[in-house]
C-alpha positions in Angstrom: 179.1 123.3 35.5 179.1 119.4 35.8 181.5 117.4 33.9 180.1 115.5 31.0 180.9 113.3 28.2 179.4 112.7 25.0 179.3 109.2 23.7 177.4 107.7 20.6 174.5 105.4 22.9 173.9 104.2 25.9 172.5 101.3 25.1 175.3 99.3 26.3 175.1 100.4 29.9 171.7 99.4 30.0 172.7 95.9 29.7 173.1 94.3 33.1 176.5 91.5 33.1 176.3 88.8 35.3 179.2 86.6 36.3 179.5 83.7 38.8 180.4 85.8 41.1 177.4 87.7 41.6 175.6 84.3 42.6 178.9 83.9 45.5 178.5 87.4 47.2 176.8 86.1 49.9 178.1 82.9 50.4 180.8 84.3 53.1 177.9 85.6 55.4 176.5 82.3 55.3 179.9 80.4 55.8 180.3 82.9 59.0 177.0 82.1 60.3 177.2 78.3 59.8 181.3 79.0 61.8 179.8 80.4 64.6 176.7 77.8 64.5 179.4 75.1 65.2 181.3 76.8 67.6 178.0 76.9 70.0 177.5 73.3 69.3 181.4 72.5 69.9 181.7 74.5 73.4 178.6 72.9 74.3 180.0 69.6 74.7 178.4 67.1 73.3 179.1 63.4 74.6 177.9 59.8 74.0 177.5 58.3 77.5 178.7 55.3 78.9 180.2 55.0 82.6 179.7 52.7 85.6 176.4 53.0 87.8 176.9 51.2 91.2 174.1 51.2 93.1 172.3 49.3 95.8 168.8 47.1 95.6 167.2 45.2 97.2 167.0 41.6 96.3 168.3 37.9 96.7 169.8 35.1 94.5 167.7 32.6 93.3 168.7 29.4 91.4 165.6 27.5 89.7 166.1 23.8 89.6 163.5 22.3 87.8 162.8 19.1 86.7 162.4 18.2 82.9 162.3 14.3 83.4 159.8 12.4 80.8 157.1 12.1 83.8 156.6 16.0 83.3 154.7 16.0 80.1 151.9 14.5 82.0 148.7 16.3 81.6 147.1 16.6 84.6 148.1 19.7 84.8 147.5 21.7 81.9 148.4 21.5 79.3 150.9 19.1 81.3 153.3 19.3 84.4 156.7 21.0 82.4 154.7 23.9 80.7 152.6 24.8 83.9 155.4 25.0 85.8 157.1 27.2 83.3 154.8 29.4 82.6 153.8 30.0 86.7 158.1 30.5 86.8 157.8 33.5 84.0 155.3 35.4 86.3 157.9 34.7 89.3 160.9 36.0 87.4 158.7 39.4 86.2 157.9 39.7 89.8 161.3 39.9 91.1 163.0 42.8 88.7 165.8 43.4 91.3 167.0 39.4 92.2 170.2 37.4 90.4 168.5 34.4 89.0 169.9 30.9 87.5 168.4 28.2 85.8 169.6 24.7 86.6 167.5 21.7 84.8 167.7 17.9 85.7 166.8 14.5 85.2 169.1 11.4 85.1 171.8 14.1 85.7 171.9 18.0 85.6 173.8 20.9 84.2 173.0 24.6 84.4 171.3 26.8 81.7 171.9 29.9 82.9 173.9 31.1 85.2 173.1 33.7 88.0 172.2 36.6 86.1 170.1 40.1 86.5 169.1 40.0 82.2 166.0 38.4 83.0 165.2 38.6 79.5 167.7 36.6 78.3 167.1 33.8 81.4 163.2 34.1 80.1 164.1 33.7 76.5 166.0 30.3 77.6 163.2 28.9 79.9 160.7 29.5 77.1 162.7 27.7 74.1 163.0 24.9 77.1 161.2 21.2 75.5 161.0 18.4 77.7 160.7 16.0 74.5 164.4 17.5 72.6 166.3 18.1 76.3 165.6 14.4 77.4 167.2 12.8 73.8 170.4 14.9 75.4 170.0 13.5 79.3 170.3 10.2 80.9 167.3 8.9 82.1 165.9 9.5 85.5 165.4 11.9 88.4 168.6 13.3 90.2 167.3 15.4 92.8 170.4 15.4 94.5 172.2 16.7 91.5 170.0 19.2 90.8 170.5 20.5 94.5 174.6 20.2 94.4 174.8 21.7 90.9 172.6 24.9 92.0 174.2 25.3 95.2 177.8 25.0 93.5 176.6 28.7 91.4 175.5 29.9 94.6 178.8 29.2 96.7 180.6 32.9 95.4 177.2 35.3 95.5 177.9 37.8 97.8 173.5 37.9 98.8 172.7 37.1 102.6 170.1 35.5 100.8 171.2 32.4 98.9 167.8 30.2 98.0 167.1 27.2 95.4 163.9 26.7 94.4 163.5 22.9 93.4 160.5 21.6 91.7 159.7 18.0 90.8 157.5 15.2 89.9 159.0 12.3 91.5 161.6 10.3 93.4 165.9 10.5 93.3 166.6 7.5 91.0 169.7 8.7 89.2 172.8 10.6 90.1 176.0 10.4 92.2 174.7 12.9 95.1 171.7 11.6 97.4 169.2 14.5 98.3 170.1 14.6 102.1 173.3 15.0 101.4 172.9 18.0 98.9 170.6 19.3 101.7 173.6 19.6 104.4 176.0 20.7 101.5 173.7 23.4 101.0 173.1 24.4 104.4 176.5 24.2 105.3 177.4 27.3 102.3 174.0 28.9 103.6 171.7 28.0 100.8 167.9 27.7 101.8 166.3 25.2 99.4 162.2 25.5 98.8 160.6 22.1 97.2 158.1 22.1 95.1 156.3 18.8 94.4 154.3 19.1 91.1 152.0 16.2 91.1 148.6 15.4 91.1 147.7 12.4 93.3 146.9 10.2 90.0 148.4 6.6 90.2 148.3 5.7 86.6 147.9 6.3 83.5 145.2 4.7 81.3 145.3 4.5 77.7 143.0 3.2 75.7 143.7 1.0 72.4 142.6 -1.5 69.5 144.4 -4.2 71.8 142.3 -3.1 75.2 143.2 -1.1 78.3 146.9 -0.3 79.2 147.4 1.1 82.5 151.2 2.3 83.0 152.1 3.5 87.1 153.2 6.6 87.4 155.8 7.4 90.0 154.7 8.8 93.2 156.9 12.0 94.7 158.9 11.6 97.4 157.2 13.9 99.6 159.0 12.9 102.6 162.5 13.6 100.8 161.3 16.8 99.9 160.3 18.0 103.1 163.4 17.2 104.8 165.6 18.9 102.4 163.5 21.9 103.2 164.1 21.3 106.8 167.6 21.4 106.9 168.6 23.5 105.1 165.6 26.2 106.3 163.4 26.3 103.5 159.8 25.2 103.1 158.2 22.3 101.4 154.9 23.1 99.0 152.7 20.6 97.2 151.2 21.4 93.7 148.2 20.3 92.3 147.5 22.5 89.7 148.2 25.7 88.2 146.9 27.7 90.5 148.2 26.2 93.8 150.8 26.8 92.2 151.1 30.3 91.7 150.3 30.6 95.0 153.4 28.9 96.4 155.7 30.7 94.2 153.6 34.3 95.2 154.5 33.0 99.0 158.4 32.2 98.2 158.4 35.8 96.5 157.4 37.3 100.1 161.6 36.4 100.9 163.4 38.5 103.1 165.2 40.6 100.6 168.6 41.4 101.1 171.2 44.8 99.5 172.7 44.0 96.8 175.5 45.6 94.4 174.1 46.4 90.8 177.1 48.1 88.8 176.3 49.7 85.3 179.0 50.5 83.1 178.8 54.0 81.5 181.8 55.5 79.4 181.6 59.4 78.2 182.4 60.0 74.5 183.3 63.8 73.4 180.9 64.5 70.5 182.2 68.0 69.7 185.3 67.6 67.5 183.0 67.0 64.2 181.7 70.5 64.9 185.1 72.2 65.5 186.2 70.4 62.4 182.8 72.0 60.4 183.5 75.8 62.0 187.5 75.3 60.7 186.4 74.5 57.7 184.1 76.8 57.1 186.3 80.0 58.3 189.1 78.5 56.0 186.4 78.9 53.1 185.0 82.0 54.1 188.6 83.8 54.2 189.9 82.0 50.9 186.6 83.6 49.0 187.2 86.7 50.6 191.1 87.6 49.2 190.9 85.6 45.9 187.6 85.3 43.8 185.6 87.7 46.3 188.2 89.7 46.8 187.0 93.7 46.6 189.1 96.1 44.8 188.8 100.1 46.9 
């Protein structure tokens, strides 16, 4: 016979009782899961990279001495001699991904922009905020060429390139400066720097302006083209004549056919460990998981 027992209803035990614990019985599963989900993701490994690259390219160093005296805002080349000559030495600085390049700028006197550097877009950010009207309120009047020469050289006496070359480009004659041309020349060959000149002139002889007074005719300043060619020649470079825009392109597409030389490129890198927010998340997690277990959770035999 089975055991029973009478009682008066049973409508209490039909009743179902809910407590806040009912809604917890499953959080420990999910605390284990999201423990071991951390551990994979902690013995994985995860880092932030950052460490020294040294590698090998090929390329030269190139300092880009160019002249921003008044003379250069002359429009015969378009829209005048400063801005063609920039825009032709963007194009040359895209084309050469792998070369240290400087930025040296003259007139009465010089001074260096940017030194040798392989951030080209920094070095192309500078040349393009580069305005011949606001830089010459800051410069002596004039053309050192000579100066320009010495002070691009002197950035070029440390580089470790075979290849050391100045590219100089101007619209006129020396007339300022402590440093003649010839003798920035044998300075430069004598710490193996090759200087190209570029002379950036049309052969124009005045300017003529017309007004409510009559005709003014101002002379412009001829190039020194026989300067210029002798630089190149002693220190091994090669002389170029511009005319326009697209002569030249075609003398800076001819100076970009260099010999190249190896050079050095070092990239810093520096590893991170990334896993000790996930060991921290599986501790915790455990630690929870076992503190629901043997107090609130805790199940009675």
């Amino acid at each position: 016979m089975k055991p029973s027992m009478k009682v008066s209803t049973v409508a209490p035990f039909g009743k179902e009782t809910r407590s806040f614990r009912n809604y917890l019985v499953h959080l420990p599963f999910l605390l284990r899961l999201i423990t071991l989900s951390m551990l994979i993701f902690a013995l994985a490994r995860p880092q932030n990279e950052d460490e020294w690259d040294e590698r090998y390219v090929e390329g030269i160093d190139i300092m880009l001495a160019t002249d921003v005296s008044g003379s250069m805002l002359l429009d015969d080349m378009k829209p005048n001699r400063f801005e063609a000559a920039k825009s032709v030495a963007l194009e040359f600085i895209d084309s050469r991904p792998n070369d240290n390049i400087g930025l040296t700028l003259f007139a009465g006197e010089s001074f260096v922009q940017c030194p040798l550097t392989n951030s080209h877009d920094i070095l192309k950010s500078m040349l393009k905020a580069n305005d011949v009207n606001s830089i010459s309120k800051r410069m002596d009047n004039g053309t050192a060429i000579g100066m320009g020469i010495s002070t691009s050289v002197s950035r070029l006496v440390d580089s470790k390139a075979k290849s050391k070359v100045v590219i100089l480009l101007t619209d006129g004659a020396n007339n300022a400066g402590e440093v003649t041309p010839l003798d920035a020349a044998r300075t430069a060959k004598e710490k193996g720097v090759r200087v190209y000149t570029i002379a950036a002139a049309t052969d124009i002889k005045e300017v003529v302006q017309q007004t409510p007074f009559g005709v003014y005719r101002t002379p412009i300043e001829q190039v020194d083209e026989e300067t210029l060619k002798e630089i190149a020649d002693i220190t091994g470079g090669k002389y170029y004549r511009a005319t326009d825009k697209a002569s030249l392109k075609n003398i800076y597409k001819e100076i970009d056919r260099l010999e190249k030389t190896k050079l050095q490129v070092s990239d810093y890198r520096e590893y991170e460990e990334e896993y000790q927010i996930f060991a921290l998340i599986a501790i915790a997690a455990l630690l929870l998981e076992l503190l629901l277990r043997f107090t609130i959770l805790r199940r009675i035999p």
